[in-house]
N, C-alpha and C positions, 0 to 999 in steps of 0.2 A: 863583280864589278869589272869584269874584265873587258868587257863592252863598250867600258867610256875609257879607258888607254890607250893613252897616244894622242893622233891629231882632231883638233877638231873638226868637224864636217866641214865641207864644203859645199854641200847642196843643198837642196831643204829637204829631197827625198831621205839622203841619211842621215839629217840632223829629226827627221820626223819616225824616220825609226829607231834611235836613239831616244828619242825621248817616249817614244811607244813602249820602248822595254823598262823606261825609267817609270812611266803609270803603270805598266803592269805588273810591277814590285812594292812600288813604294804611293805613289798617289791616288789609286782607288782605295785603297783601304783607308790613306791618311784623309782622303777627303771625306769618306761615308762616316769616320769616327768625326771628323769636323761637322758635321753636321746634326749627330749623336751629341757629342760633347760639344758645348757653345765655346770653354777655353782653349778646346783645341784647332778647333774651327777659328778663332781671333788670333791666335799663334800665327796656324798657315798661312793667315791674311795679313800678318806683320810682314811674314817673312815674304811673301809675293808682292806686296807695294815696296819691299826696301829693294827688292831683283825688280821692279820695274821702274824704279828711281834711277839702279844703279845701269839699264841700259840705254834707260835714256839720255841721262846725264855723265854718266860717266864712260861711254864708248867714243870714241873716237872714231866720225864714220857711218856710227848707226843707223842713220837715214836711209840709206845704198845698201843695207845687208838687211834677206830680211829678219822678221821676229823669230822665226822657228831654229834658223841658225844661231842668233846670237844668244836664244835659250839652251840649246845644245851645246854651246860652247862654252856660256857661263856653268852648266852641268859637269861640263869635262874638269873644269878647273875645281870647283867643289870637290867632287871624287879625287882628282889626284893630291889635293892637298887632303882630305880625308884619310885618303889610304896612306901619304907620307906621315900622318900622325898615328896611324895603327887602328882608325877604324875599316869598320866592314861592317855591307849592309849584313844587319839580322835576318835572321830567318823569319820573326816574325817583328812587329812593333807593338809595344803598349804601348799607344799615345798617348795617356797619360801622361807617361814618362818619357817620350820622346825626347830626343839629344835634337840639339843645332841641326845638324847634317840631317841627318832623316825630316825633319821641319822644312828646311832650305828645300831638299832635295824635291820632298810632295809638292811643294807650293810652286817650283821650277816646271816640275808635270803638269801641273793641274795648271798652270796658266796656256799650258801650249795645249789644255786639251778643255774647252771650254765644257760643262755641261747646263742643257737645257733643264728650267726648270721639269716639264713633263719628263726628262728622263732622257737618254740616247744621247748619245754625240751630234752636235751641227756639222757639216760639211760646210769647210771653211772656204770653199771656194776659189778660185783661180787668182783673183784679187786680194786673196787674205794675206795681211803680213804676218800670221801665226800659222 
């Protein structure tokens, strides 16, 4: 976790690599078992409509900063209140049994990281606020 400590981004470059190493931890797996598993699949999608409630409604600002930031940044504060209460990412998840944190954390990735149904990543574009 040592990667989300400290400030939060200020670009989108390193808020996009920040949350590149938060999918490649924790959001492919949590989304390919979400799609495996239907309740865990409705979990991550709790937990991704309540992070895009809360940055739409609850940011001060939001409009002016884009999405990829203010996902990174919402990321940062998860982790460090995480880590202030004594967890760490696993080595591996049962989603099954996935915790809050690990839930929160995929559905923060997987929204900055859309995927097509046929498969592959979309290139978001120059325009994109994610």
């Amino acid at each position: 976790m040592h990667w989300f400590r400290g400030r939060s981004p200020r670009s989108e470059s390193a808020a996009r690599e920040k949350l590149s190493k938060l999918a490649d931890t924790l959001a492919t797996a949590g989304l390919t078992a979400g799609l495996a598993i239907p309740a865990v699949g409705a979990q991550i999608d709790q937990h991704a409509a309540a992070v895009r409630d809360i940055l739409a409604f609850g940011v001060t600002g939001a409009g002016v900063v884009a999405g990829v930031v203010l996902l990174a940044g919402y990321a940062d504060g998860v982790l460090d209140e995480a880590a202030d209460a004594g967890w760490s990412l696993p080595e591996q998840v049962d989603w099954t049994r996935a915790d809050w944190t690990a839930l929160r954390l995929a559905a923060v990735a997987g929204l900055a990281t859309p995927v097509r149904v046929g498969g592959g990543l979309p290139d978001p574009g120059p325009g994109s606020r994610l």
